[in-house]
N, C-alpha and C positions, 0 to 999 in steps of 0.2 A: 486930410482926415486920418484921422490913428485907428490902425487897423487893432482891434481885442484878439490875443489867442484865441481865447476862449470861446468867445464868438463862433471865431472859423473855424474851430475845430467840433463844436456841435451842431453847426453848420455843414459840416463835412461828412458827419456821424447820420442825422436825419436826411441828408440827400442818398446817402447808401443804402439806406432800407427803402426808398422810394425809389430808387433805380431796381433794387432786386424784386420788388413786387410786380415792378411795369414791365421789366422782362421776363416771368413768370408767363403774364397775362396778354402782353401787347397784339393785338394782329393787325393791325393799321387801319383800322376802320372809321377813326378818329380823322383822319384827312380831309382838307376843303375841299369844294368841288373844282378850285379850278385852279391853273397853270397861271405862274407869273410869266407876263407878254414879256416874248422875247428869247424864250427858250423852247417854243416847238421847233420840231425841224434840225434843232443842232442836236450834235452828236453826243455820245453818252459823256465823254470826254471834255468837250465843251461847256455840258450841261454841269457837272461836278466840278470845272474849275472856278464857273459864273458862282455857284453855290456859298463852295470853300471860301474864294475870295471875299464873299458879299457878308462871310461871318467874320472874318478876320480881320474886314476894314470896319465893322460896326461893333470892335472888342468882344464878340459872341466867341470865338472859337481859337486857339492855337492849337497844331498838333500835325499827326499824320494820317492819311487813310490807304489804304488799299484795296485795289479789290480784284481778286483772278478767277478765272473760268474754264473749267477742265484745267487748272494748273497752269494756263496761262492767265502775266500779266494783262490786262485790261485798264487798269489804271490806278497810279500810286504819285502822290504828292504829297509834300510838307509846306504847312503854313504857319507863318511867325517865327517866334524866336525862343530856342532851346532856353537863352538865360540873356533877360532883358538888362542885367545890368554892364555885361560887356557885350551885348549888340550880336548875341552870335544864333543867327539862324538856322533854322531847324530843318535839316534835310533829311532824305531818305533812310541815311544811316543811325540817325537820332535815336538814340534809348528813352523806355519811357516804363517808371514805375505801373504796372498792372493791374494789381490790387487783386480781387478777386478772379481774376482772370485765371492767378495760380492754381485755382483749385481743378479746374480743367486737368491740368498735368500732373497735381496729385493724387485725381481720382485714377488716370490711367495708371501711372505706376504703381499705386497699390493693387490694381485687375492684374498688373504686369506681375506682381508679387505672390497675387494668388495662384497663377497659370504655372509661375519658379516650386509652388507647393511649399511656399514659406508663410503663407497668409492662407484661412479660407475667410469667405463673408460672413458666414455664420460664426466666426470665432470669436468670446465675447471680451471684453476690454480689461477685464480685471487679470489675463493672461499676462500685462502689460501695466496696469496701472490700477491695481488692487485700492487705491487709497482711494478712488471718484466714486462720488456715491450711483449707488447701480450699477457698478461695474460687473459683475458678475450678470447682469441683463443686457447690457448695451454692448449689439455685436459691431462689429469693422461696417456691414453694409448701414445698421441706423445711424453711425459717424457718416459715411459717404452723401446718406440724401435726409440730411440731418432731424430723421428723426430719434438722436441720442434723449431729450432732455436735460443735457446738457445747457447750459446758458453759455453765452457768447460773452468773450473776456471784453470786449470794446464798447460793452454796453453797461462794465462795472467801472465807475467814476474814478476808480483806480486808475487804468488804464491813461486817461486823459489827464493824468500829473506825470505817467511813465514813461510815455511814448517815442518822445524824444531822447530816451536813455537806451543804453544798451541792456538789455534783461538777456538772462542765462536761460537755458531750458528750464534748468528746473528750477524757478526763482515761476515761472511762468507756469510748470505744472502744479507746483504747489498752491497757489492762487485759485487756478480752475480746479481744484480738490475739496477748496473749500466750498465751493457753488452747492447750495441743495438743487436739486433736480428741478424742471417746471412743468416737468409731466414723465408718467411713465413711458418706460421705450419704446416708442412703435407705438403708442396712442394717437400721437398727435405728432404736426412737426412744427418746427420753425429754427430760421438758418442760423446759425453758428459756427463763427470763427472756431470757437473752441474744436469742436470736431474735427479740423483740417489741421490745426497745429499736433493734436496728440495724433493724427495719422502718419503727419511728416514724421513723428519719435519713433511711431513702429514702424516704419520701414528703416531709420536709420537702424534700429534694433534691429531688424531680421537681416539685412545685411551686411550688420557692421562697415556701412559708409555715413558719412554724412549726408544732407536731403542735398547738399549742394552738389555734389561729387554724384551721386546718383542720379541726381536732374541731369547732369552731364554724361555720365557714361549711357541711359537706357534714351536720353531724346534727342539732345543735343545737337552731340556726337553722332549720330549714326544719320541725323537729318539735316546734318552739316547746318545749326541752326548758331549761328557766328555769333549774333549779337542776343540771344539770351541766354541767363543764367540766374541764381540766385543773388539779388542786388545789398550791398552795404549802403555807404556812405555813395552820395551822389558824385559821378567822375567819369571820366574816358566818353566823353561825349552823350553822356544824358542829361537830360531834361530836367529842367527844376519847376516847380509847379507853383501855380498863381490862383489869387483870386481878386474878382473883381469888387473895390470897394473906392470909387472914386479914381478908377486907374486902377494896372496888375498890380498886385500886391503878394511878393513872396508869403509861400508857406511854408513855415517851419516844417522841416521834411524828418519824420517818423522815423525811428531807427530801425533798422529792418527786422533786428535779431527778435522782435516778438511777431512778426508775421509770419516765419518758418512755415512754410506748407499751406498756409491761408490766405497769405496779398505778398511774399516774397520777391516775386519773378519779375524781374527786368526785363524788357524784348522791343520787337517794332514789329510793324501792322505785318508788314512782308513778312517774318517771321510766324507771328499768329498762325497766318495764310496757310504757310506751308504745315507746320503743326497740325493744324485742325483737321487739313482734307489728309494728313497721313493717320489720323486717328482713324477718321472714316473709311481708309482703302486699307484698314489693316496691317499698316507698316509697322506700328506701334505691339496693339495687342490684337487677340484674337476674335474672329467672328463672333466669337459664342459672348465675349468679355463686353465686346462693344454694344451687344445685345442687350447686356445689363447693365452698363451703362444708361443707353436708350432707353430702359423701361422707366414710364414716367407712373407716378404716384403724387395725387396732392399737387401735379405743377411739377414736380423735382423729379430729376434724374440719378445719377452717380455722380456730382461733379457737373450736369448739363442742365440746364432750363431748354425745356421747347420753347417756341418760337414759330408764330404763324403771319404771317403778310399775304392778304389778298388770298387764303387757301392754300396759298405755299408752304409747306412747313419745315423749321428748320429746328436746329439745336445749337447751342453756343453758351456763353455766360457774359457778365458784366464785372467791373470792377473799378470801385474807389478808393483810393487811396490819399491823403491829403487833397492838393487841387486835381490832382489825375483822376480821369475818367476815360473808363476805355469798354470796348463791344467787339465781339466776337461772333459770327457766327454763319455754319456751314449751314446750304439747302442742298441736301444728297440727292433730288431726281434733277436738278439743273448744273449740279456738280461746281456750285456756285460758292462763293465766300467773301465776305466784307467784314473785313477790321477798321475800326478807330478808334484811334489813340490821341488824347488831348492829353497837355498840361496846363492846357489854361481855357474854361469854358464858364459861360454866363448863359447856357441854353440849356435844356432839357438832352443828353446826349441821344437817348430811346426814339426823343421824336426825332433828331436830326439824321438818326438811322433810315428811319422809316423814308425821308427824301429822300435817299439815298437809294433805294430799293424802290421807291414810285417814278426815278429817274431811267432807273436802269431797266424798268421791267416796263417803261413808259404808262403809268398811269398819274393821272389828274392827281395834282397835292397844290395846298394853299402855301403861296411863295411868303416865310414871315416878312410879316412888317413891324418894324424892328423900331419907327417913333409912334404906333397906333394909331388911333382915332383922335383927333381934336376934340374936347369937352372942357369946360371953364370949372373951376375948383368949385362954384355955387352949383351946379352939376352934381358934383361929387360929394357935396355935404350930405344927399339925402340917403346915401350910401353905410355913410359912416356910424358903427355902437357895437353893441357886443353880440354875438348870433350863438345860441346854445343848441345842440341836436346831439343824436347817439353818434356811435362811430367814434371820430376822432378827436372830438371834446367840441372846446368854443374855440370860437375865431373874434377879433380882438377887430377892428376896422377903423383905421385912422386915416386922417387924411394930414398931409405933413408936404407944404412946400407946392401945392398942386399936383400932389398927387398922390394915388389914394394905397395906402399898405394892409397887407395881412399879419397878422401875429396868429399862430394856434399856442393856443392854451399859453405857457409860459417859456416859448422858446425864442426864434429868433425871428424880426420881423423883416416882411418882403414886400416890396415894391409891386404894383398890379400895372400892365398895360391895357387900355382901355382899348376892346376893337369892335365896340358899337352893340347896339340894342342889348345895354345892361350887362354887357359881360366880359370881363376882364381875364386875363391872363398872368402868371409869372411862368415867365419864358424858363427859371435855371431849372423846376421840377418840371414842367408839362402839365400844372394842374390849370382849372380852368373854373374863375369862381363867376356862376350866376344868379344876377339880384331881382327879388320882383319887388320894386318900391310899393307896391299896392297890398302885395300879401306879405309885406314883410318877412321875407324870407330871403335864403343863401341857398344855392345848391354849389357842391364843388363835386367835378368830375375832372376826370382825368385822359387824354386819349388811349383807348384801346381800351377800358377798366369800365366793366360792367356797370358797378355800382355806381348812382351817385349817392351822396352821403348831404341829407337837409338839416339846414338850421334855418330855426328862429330869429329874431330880433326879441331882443330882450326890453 
């Protein structure tokens, strides 16, 4: 089957805004009641290799994970293969594009810029780029937890004819200059790339470094962090990224030079690790910086999503970049941290988190199953037509080969796993669509996500 760019690439684009919402919101409460037989009783270790394996031989998962405790290793393995076309598996040392994960470390070094007295937060952005409309209102901190109004470059159609090309800074500010605003500053928020590329410009400006050369000298360097940096062209042992369409299928990997400061950062899970809990013990920036960081508003932080499991609460971020999907994130009273890193995933990454964390902290979670429920395609016909409700538009319900797909509105359509009394799954976002043939209706929810959102049959 002939995989469409286009496809995968707004395929790519709607699974990023659905990862940054469920990380926003998720606290694991979404989880089955029970344990798949076979994995009481073994060890944390045990239990995450049965895991990892059981995604990687059912095409669910490639990549890394780790995870350390007060700074010690606890456990880190790699599964699959770096680059499927010459057979080379993915070990410990593996690099793996980030995505958003960058913004983590862009948000600390611009706190690190304000504490230098080369930045303050309240400084506003026409100091720097007088040409974006409200510049003179939009300071450094509504760039940081995006509430600029600014619009995000990867959601201008532009973008997805560019991406694969090499673009200049200012080839890439001029573009975001043209943007009108979609709300005033600090009325409202919602997340933007745009915001984190003109942050990476002004710190290259107040330093006169590069964001690369600066990534390197203020975190790097001083955390002896080997394997990240600002990434080009894919090489030196990283990862090339896939999607599932009948089998892995390369993706056309994004040129990095318009990610600067927003999906840049090349690294590995160990890496992360170390990163994150030196933000948290101050190694980085200051009590007071990481403070403001921490302060959440609307879900957002500086650069950080909270993050709750079971009452635990933690902070971190997510990111996509092509087929890369990756998770981040510190629990400061357990002094706890789990990174993973895919370059090749057909699951939800937020929910495979979340096993990760009901493993470790040993609480009950429903083990996937990965061929469903048994149901006959005349089953499934009475499923099938168009569902209209508020929220997220319509849903589109086909049934195609025995078995039954989603479409919303006019995007890309997805395969549903059936796992009994009416209610269906696709495993790559975590959403969860249920039917009542009687009331003609749809509900789709999502694990961890308050809302459900109802449609009609039309």
């Amino acid at each position: 089957m002939k995989v469409r760019v286009s496809y995968m690439q707004m395929k790519r684009f709607y699974l990023f805004l659905v990862a940054v919402v469920f990380l926003a919101s998720c606290d694991g409460k979404g989880e089955g009641p029970s344990v798949e037989s076979g994995l009481e009783g073994k060890s944390f270790s045990s239990k995450m290799d049965h895991l990892f394996e059981e995604f990687y031989a059912n095409n669910k998962f490639m990549g890394s994970v780790s995870v350390t405790q007060q700074g010690r290793d606890i456990y880190s393995s790699a599964f699959g293969y770096s680059d499927i076309d010459s057979q080379t598996l993915s070990n410990l040392g593996t690099k793996y594009r980030g995505g958003s994960i960058t913004k983590m470390f862009t948000s600390a070094l611009v706190l690190k810029a304000v504490e230098d007295k080369k930045l303050s937060l309240d400084m506003t952005v026409e100091h720097f780029f007088p040409s974006i409309v409200n510049a003179p209102k939009i300071t450094i901190r509504q760039l940081l937890n995006h509430r600029s109004g600014i619009p995000s470059f990867t959601k201008d159609p532009v973008f997805w004819k560019v991406r694969t090309d090499n673009m200049s800074p200012a080839s890439l500010l001029s573009l975001i200059s043209e943007y009108q605003s979609n709300f005033e500053p600090d009325s409202s928020h919602e997340y933007s790339n745009s915001n984190y590329f003109l942050l990476s410009q002004i710190l290259e400006r107040v330093y006169q470094l590069s964001y690369a050369a600066l990534l390197q000298r203020e975190i790097a360097e001083p955390l002896a962090l080997q394997n990240t940096y600002s990434g080009q062209r894919t090489q030196n042992d990283q990862a090339y990224s896939y999607v599932y369409e009948d089998g892995w299928k390369r993706f056309p990997e994004t040129d990095l030079s318009i990610a600067i400061g927003s999906g840049d950062i090349v690294t590995t899970p160990k890496d992360l690790n170390v990163f994150i809990r030196a933000l948290f013990e101050e190694q980085i920036i200051s009590a007071d910086s990481l403070n403001k960081m921490t302060l959440i508003r609307d879900n957002v932080g500086l650069g950080l999503f909270p993050f709750s499991f079971k009452n635990i609460n933690g902070f971190g971020h997510g990111g996509t970049i092509d087929g890369f999907h990756s998770i981040s994130i510190y629990f400061p009273e357990e002094q706890l941290v789990v990174s993973i890193m895919s370059n090749a995933i057909d699951y939800n990454i937020n929910t495979l988190f979340t096993h990760v964390l009901s493993m470790y902290f040993n609480e009950p979670f429903e083990f996937p199953n990965f061929d469903g429920v048994s149901i006959t395609a005349k089953e499934l016909e009475k499923y099938v037509g168009m569902y209209k409700g508020e929220g997220p538009g319509k849903f589109t319900i086909t049934l195609k080969e025995g078995v039954l797909h989603a479409q919303l509105n006019d995007s890309f359509i997805e395969p549903l796993i059936y796992l009994g009394n009416h209610k269906f799954t696709n495993e790559e976002t975590g959403a969860h669509f249920i039917f009542d043939p009687e009331a003609n209706t749809l509900g789709l929810e999502q694990s961890g996500v308050a809302d459900i959102y109802m449609f009609n049959k039309q």
